[in-house]
N, CA, C and O of each residue as an XYZ file, in Angstrom:
588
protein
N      22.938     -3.183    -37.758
C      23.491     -2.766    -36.489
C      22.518     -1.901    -35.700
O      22.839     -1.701    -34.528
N      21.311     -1.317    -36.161
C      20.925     -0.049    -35.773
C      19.736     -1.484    -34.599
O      19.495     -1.430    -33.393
N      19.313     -2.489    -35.571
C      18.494     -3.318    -34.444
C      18.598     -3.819    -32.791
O      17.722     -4.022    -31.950
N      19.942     -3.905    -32.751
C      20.508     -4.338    -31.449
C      19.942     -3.097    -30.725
O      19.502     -3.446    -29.630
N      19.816     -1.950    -30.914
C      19.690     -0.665    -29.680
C      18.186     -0.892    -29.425
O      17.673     -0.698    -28.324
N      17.464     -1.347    -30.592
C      15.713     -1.311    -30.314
C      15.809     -2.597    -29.664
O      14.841     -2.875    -28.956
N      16.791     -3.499    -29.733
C      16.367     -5.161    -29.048
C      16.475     -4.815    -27.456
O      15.749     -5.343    -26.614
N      17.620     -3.724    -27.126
C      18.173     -3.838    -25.882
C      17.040     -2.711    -25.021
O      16.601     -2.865    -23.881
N      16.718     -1.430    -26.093
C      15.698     -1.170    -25.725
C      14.391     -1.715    -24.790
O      14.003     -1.432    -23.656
N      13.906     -2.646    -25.850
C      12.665     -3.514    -25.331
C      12.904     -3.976    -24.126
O      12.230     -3.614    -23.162
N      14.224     -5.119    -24.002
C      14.628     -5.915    -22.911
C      14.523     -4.830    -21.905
O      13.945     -5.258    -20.906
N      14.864     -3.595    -21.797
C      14.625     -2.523    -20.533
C      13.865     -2.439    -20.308
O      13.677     -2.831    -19.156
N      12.382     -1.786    -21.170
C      11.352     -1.544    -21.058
C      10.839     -2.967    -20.040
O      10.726     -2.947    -18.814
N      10.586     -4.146    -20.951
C       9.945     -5.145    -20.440
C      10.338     -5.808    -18.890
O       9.540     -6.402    -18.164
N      11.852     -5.526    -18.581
C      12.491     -5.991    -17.275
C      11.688     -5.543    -15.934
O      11.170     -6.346    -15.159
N      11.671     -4.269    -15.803
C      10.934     -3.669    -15.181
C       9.300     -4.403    -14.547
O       8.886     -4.641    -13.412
N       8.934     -4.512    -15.415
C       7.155     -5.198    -15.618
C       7.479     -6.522    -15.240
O       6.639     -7.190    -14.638
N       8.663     -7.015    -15.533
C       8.597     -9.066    -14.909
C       9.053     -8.838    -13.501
O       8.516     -9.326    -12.507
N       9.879     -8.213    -13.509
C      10.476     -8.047    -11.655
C       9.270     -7.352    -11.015
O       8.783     -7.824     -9.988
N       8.631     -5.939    -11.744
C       7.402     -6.235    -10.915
C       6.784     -7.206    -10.297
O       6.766     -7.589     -9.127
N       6.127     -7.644    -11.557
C       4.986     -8.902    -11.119
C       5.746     -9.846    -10.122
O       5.227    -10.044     -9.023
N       6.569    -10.255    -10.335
C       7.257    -11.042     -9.576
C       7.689    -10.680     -8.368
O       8.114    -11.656     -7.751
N       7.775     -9.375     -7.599
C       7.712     -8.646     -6.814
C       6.330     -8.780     -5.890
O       6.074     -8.639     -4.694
N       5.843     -9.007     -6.668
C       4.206     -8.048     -5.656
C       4.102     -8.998     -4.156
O       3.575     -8.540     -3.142
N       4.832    -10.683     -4.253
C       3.779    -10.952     -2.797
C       5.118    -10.399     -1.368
O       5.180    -10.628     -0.160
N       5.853     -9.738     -2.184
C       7.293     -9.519     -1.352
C       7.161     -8.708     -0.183
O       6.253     -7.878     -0.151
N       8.220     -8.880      1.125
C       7.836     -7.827      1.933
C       8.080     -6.702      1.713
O       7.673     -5.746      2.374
N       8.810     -6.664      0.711
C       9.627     -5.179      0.500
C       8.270     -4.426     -0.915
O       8.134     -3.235     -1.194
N       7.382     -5.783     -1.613
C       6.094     -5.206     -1.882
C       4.647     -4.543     -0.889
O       3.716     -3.750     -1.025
N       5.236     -5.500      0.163
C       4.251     -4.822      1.529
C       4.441     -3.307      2.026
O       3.549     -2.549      2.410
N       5.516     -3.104      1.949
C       6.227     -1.738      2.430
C       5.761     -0.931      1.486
O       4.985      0.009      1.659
N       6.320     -1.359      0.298
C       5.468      0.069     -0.822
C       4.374      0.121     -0.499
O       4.153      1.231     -0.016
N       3.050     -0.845     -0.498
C       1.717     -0.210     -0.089
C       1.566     -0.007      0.288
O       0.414      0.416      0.178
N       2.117      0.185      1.384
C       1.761      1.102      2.920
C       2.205      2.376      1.991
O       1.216      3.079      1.781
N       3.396      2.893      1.366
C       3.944      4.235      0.777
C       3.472      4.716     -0.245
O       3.680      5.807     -0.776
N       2.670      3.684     -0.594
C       1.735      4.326     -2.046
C       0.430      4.606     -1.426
O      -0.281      5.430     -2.000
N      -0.022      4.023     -0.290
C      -1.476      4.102      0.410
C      -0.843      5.784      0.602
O      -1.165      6.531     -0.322
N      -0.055      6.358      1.627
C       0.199      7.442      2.273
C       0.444      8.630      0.597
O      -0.032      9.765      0.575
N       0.975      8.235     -0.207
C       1.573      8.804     -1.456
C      -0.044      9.013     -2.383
O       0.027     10.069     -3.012
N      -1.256      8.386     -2.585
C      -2.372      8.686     -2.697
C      -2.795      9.603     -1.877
O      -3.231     10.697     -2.237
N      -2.684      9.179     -0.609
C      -3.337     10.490      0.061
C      -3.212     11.573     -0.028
O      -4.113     12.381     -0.255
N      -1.482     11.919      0.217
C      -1.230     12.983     -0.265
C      -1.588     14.288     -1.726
O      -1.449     15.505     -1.845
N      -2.052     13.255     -2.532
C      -1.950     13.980     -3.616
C      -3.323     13.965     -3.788
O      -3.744     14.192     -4.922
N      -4.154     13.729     -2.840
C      -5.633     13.962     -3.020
C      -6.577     12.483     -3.956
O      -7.794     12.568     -4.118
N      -5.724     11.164     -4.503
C      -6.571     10.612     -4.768
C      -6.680      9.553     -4.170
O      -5.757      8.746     -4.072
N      -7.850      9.394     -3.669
C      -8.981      8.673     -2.566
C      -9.376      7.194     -3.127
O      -9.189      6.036     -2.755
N      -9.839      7.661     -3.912
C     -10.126      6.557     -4.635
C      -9.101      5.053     -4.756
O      -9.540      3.909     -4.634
N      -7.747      5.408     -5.009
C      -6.995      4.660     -5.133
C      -6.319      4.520     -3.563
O      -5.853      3.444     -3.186
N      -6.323      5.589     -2.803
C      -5.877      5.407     -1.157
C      -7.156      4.074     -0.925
O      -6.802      2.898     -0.837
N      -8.584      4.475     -0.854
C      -9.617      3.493     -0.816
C      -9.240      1.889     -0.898
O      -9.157      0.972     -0.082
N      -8.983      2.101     -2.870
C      -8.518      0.716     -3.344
C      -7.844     -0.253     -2.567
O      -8.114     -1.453     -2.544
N      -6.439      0.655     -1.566
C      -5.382     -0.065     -1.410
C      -6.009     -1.016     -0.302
O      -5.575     -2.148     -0.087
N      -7.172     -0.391      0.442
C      -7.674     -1.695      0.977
C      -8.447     -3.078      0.629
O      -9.202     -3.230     -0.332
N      -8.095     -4.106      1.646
C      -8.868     -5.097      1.207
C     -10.254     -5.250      1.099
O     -11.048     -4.975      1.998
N     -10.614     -5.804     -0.288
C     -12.305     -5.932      0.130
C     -12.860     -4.821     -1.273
O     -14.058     -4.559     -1.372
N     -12.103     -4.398     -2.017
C     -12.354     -3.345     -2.551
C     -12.786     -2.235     -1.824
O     -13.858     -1.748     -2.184
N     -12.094     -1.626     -0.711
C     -11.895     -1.237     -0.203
C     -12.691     -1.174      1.570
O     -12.435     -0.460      2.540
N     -13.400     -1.941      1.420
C     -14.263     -2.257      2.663
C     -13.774     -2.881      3.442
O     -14.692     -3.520      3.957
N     -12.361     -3.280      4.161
C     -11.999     -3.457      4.673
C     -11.014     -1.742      5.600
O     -10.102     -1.874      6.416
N     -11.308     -1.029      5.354
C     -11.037      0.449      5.893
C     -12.052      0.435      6.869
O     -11.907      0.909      7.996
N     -13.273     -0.203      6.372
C     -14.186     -0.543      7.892
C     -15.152      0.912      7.677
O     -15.859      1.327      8.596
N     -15.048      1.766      6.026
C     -15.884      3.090      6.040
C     -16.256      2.617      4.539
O     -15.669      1.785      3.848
N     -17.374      3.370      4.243
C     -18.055      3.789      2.622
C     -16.833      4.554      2.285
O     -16.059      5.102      3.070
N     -16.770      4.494      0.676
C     -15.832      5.333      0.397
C     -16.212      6.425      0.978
O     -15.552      6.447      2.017
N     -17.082      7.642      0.938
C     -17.678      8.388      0.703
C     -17.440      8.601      2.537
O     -17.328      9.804      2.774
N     -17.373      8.015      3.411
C     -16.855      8.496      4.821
C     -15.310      8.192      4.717
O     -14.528      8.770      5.472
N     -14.965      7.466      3.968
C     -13.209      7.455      4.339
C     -13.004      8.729      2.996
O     -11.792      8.689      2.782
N     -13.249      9.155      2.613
C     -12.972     10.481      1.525
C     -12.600     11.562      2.728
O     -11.585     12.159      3.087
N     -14.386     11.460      3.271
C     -14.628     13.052      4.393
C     -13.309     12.740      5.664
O     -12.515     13.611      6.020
N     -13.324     11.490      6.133
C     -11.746     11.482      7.069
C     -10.867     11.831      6.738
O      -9.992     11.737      7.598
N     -10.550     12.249      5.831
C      -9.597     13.216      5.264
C      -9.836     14.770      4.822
O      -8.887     15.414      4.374
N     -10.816     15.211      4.926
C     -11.324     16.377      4.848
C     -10.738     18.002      5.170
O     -10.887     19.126      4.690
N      -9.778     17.172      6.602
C      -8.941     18.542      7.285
C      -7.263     18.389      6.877
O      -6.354     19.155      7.195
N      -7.196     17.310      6.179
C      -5.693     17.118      5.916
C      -4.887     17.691      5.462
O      -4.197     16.718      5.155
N      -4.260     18.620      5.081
C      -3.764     19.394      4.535
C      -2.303     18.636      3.590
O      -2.089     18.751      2.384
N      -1.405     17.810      4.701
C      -0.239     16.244      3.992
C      -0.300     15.184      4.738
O      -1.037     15.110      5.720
N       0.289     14.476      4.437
C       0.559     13.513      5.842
C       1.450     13.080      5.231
O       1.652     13.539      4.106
N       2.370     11.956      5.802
C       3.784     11.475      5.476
C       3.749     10.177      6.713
O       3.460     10.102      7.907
N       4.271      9.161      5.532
C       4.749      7.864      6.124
C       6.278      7.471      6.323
O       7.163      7.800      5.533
N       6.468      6.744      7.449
C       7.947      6.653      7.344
C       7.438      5.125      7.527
O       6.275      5.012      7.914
N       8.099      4.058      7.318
C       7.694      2.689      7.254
C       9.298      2.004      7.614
O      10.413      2.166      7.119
N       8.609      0.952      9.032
C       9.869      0.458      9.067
C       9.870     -0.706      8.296
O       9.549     -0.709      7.107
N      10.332     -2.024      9.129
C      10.822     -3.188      8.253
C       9.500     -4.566      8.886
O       9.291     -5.088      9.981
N       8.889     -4.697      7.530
C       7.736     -5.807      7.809
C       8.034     -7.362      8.743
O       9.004     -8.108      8.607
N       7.171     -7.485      9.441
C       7.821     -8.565     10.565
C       6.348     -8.984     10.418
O       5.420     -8.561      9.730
N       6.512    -10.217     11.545
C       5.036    -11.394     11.659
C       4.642    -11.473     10.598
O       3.504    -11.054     10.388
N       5.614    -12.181      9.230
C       4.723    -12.629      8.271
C       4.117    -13.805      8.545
O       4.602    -14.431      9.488
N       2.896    -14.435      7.806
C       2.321    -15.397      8.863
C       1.635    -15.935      6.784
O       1.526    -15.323      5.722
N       1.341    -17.536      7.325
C       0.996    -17.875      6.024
C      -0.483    -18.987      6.438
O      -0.531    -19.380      7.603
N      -1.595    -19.429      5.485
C      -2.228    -20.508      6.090
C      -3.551    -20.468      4.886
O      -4.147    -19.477      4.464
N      -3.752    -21.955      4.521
C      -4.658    -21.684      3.531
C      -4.520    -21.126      2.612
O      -5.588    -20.769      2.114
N      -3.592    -20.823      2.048
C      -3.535    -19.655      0.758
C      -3.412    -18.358      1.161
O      -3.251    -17.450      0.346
N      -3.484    -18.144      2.594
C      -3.369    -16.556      2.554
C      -2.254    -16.412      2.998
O      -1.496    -17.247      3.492
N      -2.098    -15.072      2.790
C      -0.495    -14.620      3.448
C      -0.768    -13.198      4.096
O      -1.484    -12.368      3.536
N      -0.223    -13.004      5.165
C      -0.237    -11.841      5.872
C       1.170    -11.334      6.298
O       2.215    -11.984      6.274
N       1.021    -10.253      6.630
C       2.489     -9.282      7.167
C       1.891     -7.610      7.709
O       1.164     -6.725      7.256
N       2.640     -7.844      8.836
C       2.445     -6.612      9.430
C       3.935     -5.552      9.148
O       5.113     -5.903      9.202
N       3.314     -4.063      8.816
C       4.645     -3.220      8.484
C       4.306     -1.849      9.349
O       3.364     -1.065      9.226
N       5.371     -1.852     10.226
C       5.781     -0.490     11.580
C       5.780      0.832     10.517
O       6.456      1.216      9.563
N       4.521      1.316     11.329
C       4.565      3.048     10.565
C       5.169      3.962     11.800
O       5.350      3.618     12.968
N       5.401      5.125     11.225
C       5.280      6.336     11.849
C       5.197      7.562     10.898
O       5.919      8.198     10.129
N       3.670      7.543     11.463
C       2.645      8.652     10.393
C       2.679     10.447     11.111
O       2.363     10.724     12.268
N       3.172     11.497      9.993
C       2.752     12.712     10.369
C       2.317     13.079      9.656
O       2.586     12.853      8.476
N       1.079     14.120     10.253
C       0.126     15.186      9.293
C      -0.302     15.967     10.099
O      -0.697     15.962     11.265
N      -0.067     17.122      8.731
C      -0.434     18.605      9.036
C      -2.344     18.797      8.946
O      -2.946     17.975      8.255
N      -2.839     19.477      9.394
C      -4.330     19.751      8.899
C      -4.276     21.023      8.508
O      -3.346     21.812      8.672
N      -5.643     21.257      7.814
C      -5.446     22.698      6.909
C      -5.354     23.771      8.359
O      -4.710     24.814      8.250
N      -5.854     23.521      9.330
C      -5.736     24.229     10.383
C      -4.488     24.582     11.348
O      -4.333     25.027     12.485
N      -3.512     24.046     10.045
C      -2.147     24.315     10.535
C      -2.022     23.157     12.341
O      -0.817     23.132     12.593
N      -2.528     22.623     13.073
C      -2.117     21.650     14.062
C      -1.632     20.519     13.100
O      -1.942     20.257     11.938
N      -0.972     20.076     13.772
C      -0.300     18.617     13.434
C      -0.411     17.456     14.108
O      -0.818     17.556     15.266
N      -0.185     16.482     13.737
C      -0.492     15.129     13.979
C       0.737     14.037     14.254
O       1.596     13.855     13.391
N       0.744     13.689     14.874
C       1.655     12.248     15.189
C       0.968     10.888     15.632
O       0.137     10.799     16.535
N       1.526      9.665     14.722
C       0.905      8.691     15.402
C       1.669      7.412     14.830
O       2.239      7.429     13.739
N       1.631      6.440     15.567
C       2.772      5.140     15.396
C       1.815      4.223     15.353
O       0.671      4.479     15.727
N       2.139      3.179     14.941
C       1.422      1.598     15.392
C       2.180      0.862     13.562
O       3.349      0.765     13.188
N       0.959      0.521     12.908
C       1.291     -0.613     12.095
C      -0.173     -0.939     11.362
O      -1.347     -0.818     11.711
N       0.535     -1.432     10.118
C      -0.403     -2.205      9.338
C      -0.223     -3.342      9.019
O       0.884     -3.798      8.732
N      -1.682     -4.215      9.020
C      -1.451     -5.139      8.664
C      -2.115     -5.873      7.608
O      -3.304     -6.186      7.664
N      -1.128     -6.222      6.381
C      -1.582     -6.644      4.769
C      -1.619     -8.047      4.602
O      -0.945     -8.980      5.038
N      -2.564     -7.940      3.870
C      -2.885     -9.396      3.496
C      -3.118     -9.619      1.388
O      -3.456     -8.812      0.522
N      -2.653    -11.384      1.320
C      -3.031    -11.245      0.324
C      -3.162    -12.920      0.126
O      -2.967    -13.893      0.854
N      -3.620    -12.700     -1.322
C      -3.923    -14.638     -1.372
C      -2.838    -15.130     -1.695
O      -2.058    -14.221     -1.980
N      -2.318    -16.269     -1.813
C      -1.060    -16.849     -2.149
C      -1.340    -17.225     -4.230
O      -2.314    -17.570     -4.899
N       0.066    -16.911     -4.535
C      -0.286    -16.405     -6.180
C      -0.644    -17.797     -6.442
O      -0.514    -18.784     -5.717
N      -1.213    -17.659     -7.852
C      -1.833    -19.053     -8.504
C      -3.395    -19.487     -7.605
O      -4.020    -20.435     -8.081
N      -3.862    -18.934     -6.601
C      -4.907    -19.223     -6.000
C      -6.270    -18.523     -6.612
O      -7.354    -19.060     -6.835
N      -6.007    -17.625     -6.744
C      -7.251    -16.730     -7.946
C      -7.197    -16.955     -8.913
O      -6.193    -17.583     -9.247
N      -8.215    -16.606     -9.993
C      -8.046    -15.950    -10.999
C      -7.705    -14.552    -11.352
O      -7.513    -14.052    -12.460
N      -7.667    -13.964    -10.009
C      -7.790    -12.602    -10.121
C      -6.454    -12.066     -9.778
O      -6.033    -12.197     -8.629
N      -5.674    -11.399    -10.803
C      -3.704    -11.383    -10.001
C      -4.052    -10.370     -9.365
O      -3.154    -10.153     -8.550
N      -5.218     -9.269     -9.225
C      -5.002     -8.232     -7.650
C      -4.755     -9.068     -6.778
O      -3.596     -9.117     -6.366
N      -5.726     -9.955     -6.241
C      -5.461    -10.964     -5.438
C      -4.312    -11.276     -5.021
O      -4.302    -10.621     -3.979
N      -3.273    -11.822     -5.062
C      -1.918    -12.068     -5.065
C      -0.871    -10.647     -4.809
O       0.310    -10.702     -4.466
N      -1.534     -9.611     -5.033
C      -0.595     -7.943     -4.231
C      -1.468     -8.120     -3.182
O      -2.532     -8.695     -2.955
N      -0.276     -7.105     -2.357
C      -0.869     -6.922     -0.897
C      -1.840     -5.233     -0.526
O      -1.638     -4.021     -0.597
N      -2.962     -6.224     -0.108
C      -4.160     -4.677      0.615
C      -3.473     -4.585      1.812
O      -2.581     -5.291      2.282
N      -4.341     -3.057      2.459
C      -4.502     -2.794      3.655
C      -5.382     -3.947      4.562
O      -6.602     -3.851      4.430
N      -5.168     -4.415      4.956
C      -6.388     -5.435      6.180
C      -6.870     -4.445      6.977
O      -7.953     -3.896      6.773
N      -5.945     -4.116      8.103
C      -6.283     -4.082      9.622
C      -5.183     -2.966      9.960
O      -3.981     -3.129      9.751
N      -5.841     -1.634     10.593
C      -4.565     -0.705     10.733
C      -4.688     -0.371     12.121
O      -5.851     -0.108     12.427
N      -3.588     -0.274     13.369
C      -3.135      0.153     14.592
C      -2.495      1.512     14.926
O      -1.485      1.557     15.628
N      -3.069      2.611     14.432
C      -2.661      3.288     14.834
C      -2.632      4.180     16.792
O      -3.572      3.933     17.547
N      -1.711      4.918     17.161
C      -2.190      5.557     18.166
C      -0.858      6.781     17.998
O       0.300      6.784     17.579
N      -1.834      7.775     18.609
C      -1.331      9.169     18.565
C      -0.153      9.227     19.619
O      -0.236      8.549     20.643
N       0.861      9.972     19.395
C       2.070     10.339     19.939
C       1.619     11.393     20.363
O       0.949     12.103     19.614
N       1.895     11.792     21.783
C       1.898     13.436     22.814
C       3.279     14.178     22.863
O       3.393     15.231     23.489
């Protein structure tokens, strides 16, 4: 009797990890990376804010090492993310754009406002070998400042 609790166990553990994967080309997977891109930042690691773009990260359009220092005066920032629209498909790729509205403080105590959108891309699954491939990067970001 004591086996059934470790069987039902596992089945929890493992559920999690298949709905992941099975998750990732979703829009509602697009939305988290935009909230995990902003949720890196916050907590100071770059590296993985970097990652979330496409290209290994060269699609931010900076060296790591200048998209690090663009963050230099930040003190938080915070994403609010609306609901992903213009998904668009062709060749294996897949794209989707997701409505931000970004605030941040700088260590200089001014603050920041700014709206626009990102837009993620990824390959369509089974097209790589590579399953990053198949989650969604940062592509192409629109921001503009609120007065």
């Amino acid at each position: 009797m004591r086996i059934a609790p470790v069987f039902a166990l596992a089945f929890t553990l493992a559920a999690p990890v298949t709905a992941h994967a099975q998750d990732a080309g979703t829009p509602a997977a697009a939305r988290r990376t935009v909230e995990n891109y902003y949720a890196a930042i916050e907590r100071g690691d770059f590296r993985a804010a970097y990652a979330a773009w496409d290209d290994g990260g060269r699609a931010s359009g900076k060296s790591y090492a200048d998209f690090r220092q663009g963050f230099a005066a930040t003190a938080h920032s915070r994403v609010v993310t609306g609901a992903p629209r213009n998904a668009d498909a062709g060749m294996s790729q897949r794209w989707i754009e997701v409505p931000v509205d970004v605030r941040a403080a700088l260590k200089n105590g001014r603050r920041q406002h700014f709206r626009g959108s990102y837009t993620l891309h990824r390959v369509a699954a089974g097209v790589s070998d590579n399953p990053a491939d198949s989650r969604w990067h940062l592509s192409k970001a629109r921001l503009v400042a609120v007065r």
